[in-house]
C-alpha positions as YAML, in Angstrom:
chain: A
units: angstrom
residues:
- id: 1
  name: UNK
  ca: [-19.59, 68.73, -100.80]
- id: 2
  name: UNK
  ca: [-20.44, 65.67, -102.49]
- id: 3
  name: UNK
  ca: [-19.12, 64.88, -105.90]
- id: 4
  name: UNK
  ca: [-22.07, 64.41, -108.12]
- id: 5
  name: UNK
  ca: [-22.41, 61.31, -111.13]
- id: 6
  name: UNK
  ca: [-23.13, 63.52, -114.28]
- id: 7
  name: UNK
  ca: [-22.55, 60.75, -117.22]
- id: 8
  name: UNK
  ca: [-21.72, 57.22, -117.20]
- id: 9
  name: UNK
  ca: [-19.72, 55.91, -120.28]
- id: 10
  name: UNK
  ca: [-16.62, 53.52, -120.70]
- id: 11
  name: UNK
  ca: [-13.28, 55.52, -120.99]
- id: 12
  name: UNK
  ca: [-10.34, 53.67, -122.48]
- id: 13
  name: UNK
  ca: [-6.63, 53.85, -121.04]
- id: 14
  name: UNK
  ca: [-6.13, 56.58, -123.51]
- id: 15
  name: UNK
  ca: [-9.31, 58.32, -122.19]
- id: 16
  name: UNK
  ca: [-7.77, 58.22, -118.44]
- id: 17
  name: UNK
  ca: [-4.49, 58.77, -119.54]
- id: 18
  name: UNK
  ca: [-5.14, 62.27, -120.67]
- id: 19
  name: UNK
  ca: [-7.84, 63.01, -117.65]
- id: 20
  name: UNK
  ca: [-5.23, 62.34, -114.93]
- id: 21
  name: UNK
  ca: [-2.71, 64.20, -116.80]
- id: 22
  name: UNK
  ca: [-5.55, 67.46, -116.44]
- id: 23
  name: UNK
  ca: [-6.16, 66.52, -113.05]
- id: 24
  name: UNK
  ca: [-2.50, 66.64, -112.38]
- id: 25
  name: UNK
  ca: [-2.49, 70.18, -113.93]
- id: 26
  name: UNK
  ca: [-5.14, 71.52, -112.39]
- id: 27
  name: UNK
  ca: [-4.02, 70.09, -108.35]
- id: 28
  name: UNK
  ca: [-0.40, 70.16, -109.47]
- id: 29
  name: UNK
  ca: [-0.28, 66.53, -108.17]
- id: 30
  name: UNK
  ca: [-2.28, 63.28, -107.74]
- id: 31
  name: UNK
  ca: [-3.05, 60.77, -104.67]
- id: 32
  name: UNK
  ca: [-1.68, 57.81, -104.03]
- id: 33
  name: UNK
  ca: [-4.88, 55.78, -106.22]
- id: 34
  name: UNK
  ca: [-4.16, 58.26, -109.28]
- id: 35
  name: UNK
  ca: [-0.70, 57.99, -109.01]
- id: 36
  name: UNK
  ca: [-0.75, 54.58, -109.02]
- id: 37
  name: UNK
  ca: [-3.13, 54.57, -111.61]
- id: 38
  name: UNK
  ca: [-0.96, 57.27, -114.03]
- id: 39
  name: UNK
  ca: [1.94, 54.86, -113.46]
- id: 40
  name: UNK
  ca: [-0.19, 51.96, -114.68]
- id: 41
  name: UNK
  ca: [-1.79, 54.04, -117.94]
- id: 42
  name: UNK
  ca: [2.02, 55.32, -119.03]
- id: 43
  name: UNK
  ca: [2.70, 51.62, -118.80]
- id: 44
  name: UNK
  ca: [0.12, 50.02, -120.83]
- id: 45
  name: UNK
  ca: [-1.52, 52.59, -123.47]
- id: 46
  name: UNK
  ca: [-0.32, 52.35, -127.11]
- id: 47
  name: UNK
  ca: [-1.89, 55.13, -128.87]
- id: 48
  name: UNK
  ca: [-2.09, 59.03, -128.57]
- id: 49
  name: UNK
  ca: [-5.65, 60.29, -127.50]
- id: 50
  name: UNK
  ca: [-6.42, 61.21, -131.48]
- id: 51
  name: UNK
  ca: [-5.70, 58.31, -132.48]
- id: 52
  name: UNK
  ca: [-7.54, 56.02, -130.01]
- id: 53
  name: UNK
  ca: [-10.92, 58.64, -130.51]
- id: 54
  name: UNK
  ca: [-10.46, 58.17, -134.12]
- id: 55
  name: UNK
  ca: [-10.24, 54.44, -133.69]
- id: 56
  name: UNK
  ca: [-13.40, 54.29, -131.48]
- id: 57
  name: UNK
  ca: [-15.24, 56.41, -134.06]
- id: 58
  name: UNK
  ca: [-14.21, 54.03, -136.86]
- id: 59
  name: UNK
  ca: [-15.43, 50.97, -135.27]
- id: 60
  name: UNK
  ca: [-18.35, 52.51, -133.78]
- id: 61
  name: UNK
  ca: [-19.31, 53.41, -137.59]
- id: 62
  name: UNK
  ca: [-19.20, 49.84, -138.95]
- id: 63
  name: UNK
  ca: [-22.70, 49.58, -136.78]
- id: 64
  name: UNK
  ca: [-21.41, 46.06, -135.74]
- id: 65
  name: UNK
  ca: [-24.72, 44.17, -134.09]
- id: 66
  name: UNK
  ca: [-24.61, 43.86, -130.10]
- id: 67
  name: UNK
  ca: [-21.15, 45.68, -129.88]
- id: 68
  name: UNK
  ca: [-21.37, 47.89, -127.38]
- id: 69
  name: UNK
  ca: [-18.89, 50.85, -126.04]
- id: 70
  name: UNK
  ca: [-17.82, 48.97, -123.50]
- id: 71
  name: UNK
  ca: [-16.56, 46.33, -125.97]
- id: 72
  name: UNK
  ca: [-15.16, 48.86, -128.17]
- id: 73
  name: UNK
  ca: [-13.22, 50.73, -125.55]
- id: 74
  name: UNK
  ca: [-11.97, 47.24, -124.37]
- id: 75
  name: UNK
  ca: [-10.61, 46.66, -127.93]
- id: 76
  name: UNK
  ca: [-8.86, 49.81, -128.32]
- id: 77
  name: UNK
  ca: [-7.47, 49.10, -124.82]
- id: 78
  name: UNK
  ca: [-6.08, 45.69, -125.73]
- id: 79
  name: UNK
  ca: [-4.90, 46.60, -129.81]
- id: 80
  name: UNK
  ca: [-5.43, 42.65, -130.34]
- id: 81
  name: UNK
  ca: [-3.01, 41.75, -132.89]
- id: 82
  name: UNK
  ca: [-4.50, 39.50, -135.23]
- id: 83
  name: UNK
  ca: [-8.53, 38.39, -135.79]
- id: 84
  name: UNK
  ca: [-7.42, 35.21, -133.55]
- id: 85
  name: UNK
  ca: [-6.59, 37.55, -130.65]
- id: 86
  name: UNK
  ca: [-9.56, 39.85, -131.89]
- id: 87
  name: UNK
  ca: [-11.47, 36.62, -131.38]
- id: 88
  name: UNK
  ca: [-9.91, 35.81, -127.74]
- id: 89
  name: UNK
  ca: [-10.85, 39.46, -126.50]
- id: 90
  name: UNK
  ca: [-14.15, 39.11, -127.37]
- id: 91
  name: UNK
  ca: [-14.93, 35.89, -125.81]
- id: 92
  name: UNK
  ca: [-14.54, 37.58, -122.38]
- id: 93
  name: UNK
  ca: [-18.26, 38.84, -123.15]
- id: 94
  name: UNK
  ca: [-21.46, 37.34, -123.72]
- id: 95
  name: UNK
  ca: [-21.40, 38.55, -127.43]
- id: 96
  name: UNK
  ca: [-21.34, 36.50, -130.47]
- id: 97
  name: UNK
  ca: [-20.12, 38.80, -133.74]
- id: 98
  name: UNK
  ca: [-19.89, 36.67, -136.86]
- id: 99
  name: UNK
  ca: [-16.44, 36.05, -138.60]
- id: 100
  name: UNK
  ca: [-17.60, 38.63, -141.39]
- id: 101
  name: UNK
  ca: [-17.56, 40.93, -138.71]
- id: 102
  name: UNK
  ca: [-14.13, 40.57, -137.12]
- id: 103
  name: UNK
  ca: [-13.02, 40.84, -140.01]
- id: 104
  name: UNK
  ca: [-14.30, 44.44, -140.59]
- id: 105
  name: UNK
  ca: [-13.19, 45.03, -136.71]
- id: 106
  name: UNK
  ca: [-9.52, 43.77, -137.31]
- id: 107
  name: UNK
  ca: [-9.35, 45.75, -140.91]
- id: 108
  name: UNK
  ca: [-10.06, 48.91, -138.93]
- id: 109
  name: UNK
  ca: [-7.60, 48.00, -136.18]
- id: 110
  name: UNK
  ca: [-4.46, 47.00, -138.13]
- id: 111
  name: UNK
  ca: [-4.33, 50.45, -139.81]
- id: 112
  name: UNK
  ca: [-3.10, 51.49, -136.14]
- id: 113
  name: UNK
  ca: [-1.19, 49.30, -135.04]
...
């Protein structure tokens, strides 16, 4: 049986966090990949799945021009730490947001960090 694409949507570290912890439940242990991967996730993610879903919500709200999931999940991944870091992150796309808007992106971030 072949496994079967149903959706296609950016996850963040939380996101896979929590789905190889259910995956680990369910076959009572991962492959190697997984494995590897769970080590990596318990290593780098800094917020608990509510909090990183209410993050994503937030800044999906401010209806920021051109921002896409992918970006957002990318910023809740990284937690930039100021609006220059904010800045950095978002130079890694081809995406311009005006300073106004970092602003509004950073003011939503710092309330988790």
């Amino acid at each position: 049986m072949k496994p079967e694409v149903i959706e296609k949507r950016p996850m963040s570290i939380v996101e896979v966090k929590d789905a190889l912890k259910k995956m680990k439940k369910r076959d009572e242990e991962l492959n190697f990949r997984a494995a590897r991967t769970e080590e990596y996730v318990n290593a780098v993610a800094k917020l608990k799945p509510k909090d990183a879903k209410e993050l994503v919500k937030k800044l999906e709200d401010l209806n920021i021009p051109r921002l896409k999931p992918e970006y957002i999940q990318k910023i809740v991944d990284i937690m930039p730490v100021s609006e220059k870091h904010l800045k950095v992150v978002l130079q890694g796309y081809t995406l311009s947001v005006s300073g106004e808007n970092q602003k509004k992106i950073f003011g939503v971030i710092k309330n988790y960090l």
